[in-house]
C-alpha positions as a Python dict, from the first residue, in 0.01 Angstrom:
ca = {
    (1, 'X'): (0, 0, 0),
    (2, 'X'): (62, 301, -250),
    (3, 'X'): (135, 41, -512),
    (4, 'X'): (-267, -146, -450),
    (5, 'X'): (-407, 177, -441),
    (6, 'X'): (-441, 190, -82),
    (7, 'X'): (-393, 458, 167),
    (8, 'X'): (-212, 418, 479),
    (9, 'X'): (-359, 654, 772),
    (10, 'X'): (-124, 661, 1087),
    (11, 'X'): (-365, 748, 1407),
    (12, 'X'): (-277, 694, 1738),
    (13, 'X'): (-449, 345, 1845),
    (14, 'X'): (-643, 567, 2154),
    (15, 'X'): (-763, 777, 1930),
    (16, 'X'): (-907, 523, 1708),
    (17, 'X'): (-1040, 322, 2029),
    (18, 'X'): (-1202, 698, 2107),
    (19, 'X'): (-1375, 737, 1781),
    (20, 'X'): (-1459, 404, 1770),
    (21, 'X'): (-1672, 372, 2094),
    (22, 'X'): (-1793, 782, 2004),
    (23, 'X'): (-1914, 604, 1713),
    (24, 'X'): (-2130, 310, 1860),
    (25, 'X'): (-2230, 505, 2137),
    (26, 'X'): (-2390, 762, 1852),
    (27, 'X'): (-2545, 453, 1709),
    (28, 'X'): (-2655, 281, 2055),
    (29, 'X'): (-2832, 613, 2130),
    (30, 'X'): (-2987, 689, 1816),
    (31, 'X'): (-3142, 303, 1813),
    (32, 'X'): (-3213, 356, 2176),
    (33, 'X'): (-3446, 686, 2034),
    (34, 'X'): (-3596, 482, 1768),
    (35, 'X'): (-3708, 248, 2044),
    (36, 'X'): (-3815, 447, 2273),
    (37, 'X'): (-4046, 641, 2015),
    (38, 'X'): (-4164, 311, 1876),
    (39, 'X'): (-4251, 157, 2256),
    (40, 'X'): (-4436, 585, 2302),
    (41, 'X'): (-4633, 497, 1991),
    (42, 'X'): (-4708, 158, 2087),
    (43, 'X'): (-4822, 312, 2408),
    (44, 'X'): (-5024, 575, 2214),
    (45, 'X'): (-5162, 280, 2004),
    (46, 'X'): (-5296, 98, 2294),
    (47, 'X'): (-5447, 436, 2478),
    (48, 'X'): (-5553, 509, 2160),
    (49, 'X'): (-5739, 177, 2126),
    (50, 'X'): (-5838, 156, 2533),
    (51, 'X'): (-5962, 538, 2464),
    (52, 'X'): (-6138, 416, 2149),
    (53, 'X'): (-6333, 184, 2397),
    (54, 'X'): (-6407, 443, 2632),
    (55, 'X'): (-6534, 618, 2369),
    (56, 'X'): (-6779, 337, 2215),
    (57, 'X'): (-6894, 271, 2614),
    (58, 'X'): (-6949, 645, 2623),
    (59, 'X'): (-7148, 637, 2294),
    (60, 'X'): (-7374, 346, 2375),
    (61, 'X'): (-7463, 490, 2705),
    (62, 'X'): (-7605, 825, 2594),
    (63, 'X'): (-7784, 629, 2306),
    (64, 'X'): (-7913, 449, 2547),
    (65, 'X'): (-8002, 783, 2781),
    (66, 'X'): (-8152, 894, 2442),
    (67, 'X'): (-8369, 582, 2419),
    (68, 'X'): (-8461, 648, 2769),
    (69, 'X'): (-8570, 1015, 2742),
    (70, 'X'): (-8760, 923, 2421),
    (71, 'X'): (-8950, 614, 2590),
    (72, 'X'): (-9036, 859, 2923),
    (73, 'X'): (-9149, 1108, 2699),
    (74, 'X'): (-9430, 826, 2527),
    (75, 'X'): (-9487, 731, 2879),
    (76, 'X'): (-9615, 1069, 3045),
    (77, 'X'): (-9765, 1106, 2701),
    (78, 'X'): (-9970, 832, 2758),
    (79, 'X'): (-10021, 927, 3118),
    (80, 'X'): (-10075, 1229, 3044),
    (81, 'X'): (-10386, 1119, 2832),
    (82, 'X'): (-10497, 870, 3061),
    (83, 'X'): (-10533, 1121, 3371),
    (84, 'X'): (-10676, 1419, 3120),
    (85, 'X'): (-10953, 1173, 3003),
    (86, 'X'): (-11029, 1045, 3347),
    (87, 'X'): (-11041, 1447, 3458),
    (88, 'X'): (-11278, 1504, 3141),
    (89, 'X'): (-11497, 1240, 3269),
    (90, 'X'): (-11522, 1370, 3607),
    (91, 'X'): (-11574, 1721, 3492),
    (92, 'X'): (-11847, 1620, 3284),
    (93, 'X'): (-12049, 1489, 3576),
    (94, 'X'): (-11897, 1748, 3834),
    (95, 'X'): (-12126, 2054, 3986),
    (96, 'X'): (-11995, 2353, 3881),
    (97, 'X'): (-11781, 2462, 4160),
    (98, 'X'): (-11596, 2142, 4157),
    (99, 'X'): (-11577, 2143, 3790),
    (100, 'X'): (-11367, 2457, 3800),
    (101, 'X'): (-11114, 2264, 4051),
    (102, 'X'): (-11116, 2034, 3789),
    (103, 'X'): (-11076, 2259, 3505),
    (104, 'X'): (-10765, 2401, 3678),
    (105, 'X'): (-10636, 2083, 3731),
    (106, 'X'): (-10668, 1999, 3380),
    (107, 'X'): (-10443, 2343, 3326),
    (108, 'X'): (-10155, 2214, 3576),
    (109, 'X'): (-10123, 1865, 3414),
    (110, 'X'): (-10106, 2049, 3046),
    (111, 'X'): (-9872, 2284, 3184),
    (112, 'X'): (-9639, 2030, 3406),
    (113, 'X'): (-9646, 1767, 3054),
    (114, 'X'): (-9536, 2081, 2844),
    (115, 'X'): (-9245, 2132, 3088),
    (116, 'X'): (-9140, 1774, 3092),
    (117, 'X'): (-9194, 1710, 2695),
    (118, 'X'): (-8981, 1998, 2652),
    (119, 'X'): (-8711, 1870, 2890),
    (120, 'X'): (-8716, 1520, 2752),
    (121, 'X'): (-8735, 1628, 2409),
    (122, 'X'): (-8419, 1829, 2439),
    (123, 'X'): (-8232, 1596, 2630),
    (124, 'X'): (-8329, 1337, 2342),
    (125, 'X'): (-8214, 1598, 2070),
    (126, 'X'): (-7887, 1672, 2251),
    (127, 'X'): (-7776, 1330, 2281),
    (128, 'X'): (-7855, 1302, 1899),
    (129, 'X'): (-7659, 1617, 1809),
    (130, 'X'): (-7390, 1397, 2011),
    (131, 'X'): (-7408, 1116, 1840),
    (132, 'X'): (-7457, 1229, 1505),
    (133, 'X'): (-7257, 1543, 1515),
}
């Protein structure tokens, strides 16, 4: 062996055997790591994905809440109007004493449409912040 450059290496044939299986069993559990991370990030991939999902469901709902909030808002606008006009009319061909009622009723509706444009309004802005933080 000397003479082809070679180096002869006497070990007992258990200890070989030992080192051997050592050996694989370092490489068996180091592949068995790199699976196990790869199926965790596979995992993560398709949470990530079903979570992206959640997230788009979650989205178009409160856009559509938003659209909601902004359409009742034009609604009891427009109600608003409609019953303030009607009032108007009736005031203007009330007595005097029931013109007052009238008058004050005129007050609650502007006060009860201020409180619910306000509401709506920043339940509309909120979801908008939301969306387009």
């Amino acid at each position: 062996m000397d003479a082809l450059g070679g180096k002869v290496v006497r070990e007992q044939r258990e200890d070989f055997v030992d080192e051997l299986i050592e050996k694989r069993v370092d490489a068996r559990k180091a592949e068995l790591a790199r699976r196990k991370a790869e199926r965790a990030s596979a995992k993560a991939g398709k949470l990530e994905s079903k979570l992206d999902v959640e997230i788009g469901d979650a989205q178009d709902k409160l856009q559509r809440t938003a659209e909601k909030a902004r359409d009742r808002l034009g609604h009891t606008k427009a109600e608003m109007e409609a019953k303030l006009r009607a009032l108007d009319e009736q005031a203007a061909k009330a007595p005097p004493e029931v013109k007052s009622r009238i008058e004050r009723r005129i007050a609650e509706i502007r006060q009860q449409f201020g409180d619910r444009e306000r509401k709506l309004t920043h339940a509309w802005q909120l979801a908008q912040e939301a969306l387009h933080p």
